[in-house]
C-alpha positions as CSV (number, residue, x, y, z in Angstrom):
1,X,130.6,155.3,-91.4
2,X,127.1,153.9,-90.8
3,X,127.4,154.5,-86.7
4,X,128.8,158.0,-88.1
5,X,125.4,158.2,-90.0
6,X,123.1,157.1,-87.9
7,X,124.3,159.5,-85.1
8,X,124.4,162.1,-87.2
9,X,120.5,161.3,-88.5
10,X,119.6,161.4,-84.8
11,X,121.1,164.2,-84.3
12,X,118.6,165.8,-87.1
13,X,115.7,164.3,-85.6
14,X,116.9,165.5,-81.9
15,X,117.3,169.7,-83.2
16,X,113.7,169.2,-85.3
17,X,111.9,168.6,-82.1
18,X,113.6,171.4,-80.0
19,X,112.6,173.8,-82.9
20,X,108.8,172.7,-83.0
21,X,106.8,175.5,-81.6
22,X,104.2,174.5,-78.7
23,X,100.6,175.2,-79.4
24,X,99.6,178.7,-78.2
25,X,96.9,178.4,-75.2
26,X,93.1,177.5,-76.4
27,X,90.5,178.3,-74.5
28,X,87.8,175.3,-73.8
29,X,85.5,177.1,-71.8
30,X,84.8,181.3,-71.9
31,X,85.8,183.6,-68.9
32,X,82.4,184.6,-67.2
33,X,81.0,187.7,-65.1
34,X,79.9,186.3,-61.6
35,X,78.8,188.6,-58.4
36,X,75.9,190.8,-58.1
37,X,75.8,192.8,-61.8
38,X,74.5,196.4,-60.1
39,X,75.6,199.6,-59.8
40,X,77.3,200.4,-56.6
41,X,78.6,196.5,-56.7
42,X,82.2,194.4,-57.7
43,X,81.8,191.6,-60.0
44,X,84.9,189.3,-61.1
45,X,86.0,187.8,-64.5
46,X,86.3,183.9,-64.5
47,X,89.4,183.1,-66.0
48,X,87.6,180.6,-68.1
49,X,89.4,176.7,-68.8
50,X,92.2,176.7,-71.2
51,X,94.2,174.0,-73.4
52,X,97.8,174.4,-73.5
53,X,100.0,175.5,-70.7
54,X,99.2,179.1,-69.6
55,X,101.2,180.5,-67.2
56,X,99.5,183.6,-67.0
57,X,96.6,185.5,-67.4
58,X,95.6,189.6,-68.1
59,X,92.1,191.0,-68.0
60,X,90.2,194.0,-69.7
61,X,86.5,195.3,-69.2
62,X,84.7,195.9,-72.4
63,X,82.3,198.4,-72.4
64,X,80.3,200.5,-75.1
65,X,82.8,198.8,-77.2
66,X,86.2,199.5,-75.6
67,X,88.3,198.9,-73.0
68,X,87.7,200.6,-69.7
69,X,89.5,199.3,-67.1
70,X,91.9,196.1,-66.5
71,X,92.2,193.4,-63.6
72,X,90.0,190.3,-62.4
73,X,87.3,192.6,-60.5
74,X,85.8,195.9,-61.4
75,X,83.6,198.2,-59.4
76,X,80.5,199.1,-61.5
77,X,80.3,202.6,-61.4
78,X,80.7,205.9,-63.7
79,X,82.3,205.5,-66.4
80,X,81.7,201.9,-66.2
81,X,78.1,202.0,-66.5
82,X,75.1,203.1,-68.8
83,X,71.8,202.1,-68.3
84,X,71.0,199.0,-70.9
85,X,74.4,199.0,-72.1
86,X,75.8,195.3,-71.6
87,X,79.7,194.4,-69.7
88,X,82.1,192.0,-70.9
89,X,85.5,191.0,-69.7
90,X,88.3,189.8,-71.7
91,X,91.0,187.5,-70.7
92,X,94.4,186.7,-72.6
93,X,95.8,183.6,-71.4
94,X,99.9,183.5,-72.4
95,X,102.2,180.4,-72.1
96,X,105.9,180.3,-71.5
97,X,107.2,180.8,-75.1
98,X,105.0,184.1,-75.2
99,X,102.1,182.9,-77.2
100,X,99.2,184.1,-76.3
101,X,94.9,183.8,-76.9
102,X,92.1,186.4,-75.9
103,X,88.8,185.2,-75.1
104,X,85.6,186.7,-74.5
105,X,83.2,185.9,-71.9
106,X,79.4,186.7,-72.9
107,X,77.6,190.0,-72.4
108,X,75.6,190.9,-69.0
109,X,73.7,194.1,-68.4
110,X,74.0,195.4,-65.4
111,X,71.0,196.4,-63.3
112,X,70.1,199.6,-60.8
113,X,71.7,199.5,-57.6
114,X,69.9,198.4,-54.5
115,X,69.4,201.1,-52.4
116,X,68.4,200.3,-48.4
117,X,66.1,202.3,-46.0
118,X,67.6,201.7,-42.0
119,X,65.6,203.0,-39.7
120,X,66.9,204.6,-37.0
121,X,64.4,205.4,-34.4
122,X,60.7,205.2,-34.2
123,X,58.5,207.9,-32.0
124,X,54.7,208.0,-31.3
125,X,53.4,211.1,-30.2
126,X,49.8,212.4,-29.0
127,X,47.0,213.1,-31.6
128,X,48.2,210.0,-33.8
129,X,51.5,211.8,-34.7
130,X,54.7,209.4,-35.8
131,X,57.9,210.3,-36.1
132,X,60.5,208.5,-37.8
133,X,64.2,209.2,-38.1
134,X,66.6,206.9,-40.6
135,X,69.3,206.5,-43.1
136,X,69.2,205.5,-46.7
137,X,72.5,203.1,-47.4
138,X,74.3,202.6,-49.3
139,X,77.2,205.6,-48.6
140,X,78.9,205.3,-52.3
141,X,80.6,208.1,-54.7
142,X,78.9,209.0,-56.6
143,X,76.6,210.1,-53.8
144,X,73.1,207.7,-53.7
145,X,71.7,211.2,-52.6
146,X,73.0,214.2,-54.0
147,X,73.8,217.9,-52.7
148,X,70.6,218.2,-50.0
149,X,68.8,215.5,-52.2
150,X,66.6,218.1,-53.2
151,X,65.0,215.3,-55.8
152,X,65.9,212.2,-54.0
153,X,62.2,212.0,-51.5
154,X,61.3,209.5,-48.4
155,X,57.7,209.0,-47.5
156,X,55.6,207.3,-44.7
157,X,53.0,205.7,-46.4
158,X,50.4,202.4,-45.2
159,X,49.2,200.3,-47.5
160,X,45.4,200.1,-47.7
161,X,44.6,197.6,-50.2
162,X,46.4,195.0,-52.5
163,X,47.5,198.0,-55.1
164,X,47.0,201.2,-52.6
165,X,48.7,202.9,-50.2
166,X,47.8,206.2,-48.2
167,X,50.4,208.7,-47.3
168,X,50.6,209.7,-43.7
169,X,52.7,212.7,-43.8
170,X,54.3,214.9,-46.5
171,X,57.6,214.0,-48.6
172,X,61.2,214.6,-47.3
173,X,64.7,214.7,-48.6
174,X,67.5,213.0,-47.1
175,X,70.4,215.3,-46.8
176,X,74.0,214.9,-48.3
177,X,74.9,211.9,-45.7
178,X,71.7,210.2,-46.1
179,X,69.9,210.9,-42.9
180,X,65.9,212.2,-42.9
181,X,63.1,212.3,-40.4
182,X,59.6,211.7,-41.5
183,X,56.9,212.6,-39.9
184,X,53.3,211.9,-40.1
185,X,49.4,211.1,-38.8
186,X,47.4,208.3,-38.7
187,X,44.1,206.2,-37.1
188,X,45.0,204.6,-33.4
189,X,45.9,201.5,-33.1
190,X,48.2,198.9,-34.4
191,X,49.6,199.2,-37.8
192,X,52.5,198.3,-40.0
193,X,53.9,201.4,-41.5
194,X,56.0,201.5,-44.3
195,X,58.8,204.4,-44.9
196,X,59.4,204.5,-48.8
197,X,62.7,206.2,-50.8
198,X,62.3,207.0,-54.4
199,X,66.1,207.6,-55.6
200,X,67.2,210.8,-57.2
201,X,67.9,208.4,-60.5
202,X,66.2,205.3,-60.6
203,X,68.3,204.3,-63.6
204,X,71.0,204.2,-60.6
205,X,69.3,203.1,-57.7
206,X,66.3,201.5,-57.2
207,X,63.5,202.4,-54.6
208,X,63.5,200.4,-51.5
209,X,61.3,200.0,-48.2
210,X,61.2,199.7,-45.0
211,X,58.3,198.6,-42.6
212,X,57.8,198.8,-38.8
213,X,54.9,197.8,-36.4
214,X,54.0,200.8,-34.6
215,X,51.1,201.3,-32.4
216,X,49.6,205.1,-33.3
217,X,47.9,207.2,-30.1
218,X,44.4,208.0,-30.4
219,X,43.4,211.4,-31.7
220,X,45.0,211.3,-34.9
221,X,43.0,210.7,-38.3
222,X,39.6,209.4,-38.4
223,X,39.7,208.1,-41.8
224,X,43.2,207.5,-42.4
225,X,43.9,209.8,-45.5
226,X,43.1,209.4,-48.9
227,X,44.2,205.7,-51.1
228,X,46.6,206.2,-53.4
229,X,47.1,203.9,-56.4
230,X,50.5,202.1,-57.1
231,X,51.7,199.5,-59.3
């Protein structure tokens, strides 16, 4: 009766264990946004460090306050992006039984993209004339220039002083696919000019520069145009 007792106590203690429920996942450190947080780019969410045994993980992209997408990466873009309006990814980290734990990694605002200027060709002409023919990158969708760009402008400018610049030609627009030709005057000699794109939005795309050495024929200007201010 004793044996029958004791093996029947074990078998108590034996169907209490198999019944205790594991600890649902618990996360030690928080998921994180890393990559380059602009418009036009792909960040990823961190799955963060977890206690517990999670066997898998799921990921949403808060923004404004809801969820807007799912997935480890996102593509920051419309309708994923608002000027000044933070990101944050959530991940829920589930273990075999079906339990399961959200976390939240911190906030990150994401920036303007970074437009480029690649220039194409370069041209010097009698009389001091330049002519320059590029291509502002990056080719995205939503357009970086819109229909014509009609408000998107590139300019040849050279700076003149630590805050000046002078323009050497009149303003442009880059057409549907990005492409322009500039064209403008200056003094002879050597100089560095720059080529400049202001963006149709700036709260899009930033402004970006490109600078070549070009040595300008004689004839041109004799005082270079007037300084203009910046910064």
């Amino acid at each position: 009766m004793r044996l029958k007792h004791l093996t029947g106590s074990a078998l108590v203690v034996v169907a209490a264990c198999a019944t205790t429920a594991a600890a649902a996942p618990s996360v030690v450190a928080q998921p994180a946004i890393t990559g380059d947080v602009r418009y036009g780019e792909t960040v990823k969410c961190s799955t963060g460090t977890w206690a517990g045994t999670p066997v898998s993980y799921t990921y949403e992209w808060i923004f404004n306050g809801s969820t807007r997408a799912t997935g480890p990466t996102l593509r920051i873009a419309d309708p994923y992006y608002r000027y000044g309006v933070p990101l944050s990814c959530r991940v829920t980290a589930t273990d075999g039984t079906g339990a399961a734990t959200a976390a939240d990694s911190a906030g990150v605002t994401p920036q303007a993209g970074r437009s480029r200027v690649k220039i194409i060709s370069v041209r010097t002409l009698t009389k001091g004339r330049i002519v320059i023919r590029g291509r502002i990158l990056p080719q995205v969708a939503p357009p970086l220039v819109g229909l014509l760009g009609r408000t998107a402008g590139v300019t040849m400018v050279r700076k003149v002083g630590p805050n000046a610049i002078t323009p050497l030609g009149d303003e442009v627009h880059p057409n549907a696919k990005g492409f322009f030709t500039v064209k403008g005057t200056d003094t002879a000699g050597a100089k560095r000019i720059r080529v400049h794109f202001n963006p149709e939005n700036p709260q899009l795309w930033g402004s970006s520069d490109a600078v070549r050495r070009v040595v300008v024929t004689s004839g041109g200007r004799t005082g270079g145009g007037g300084g203009v201010v910046i910064g």
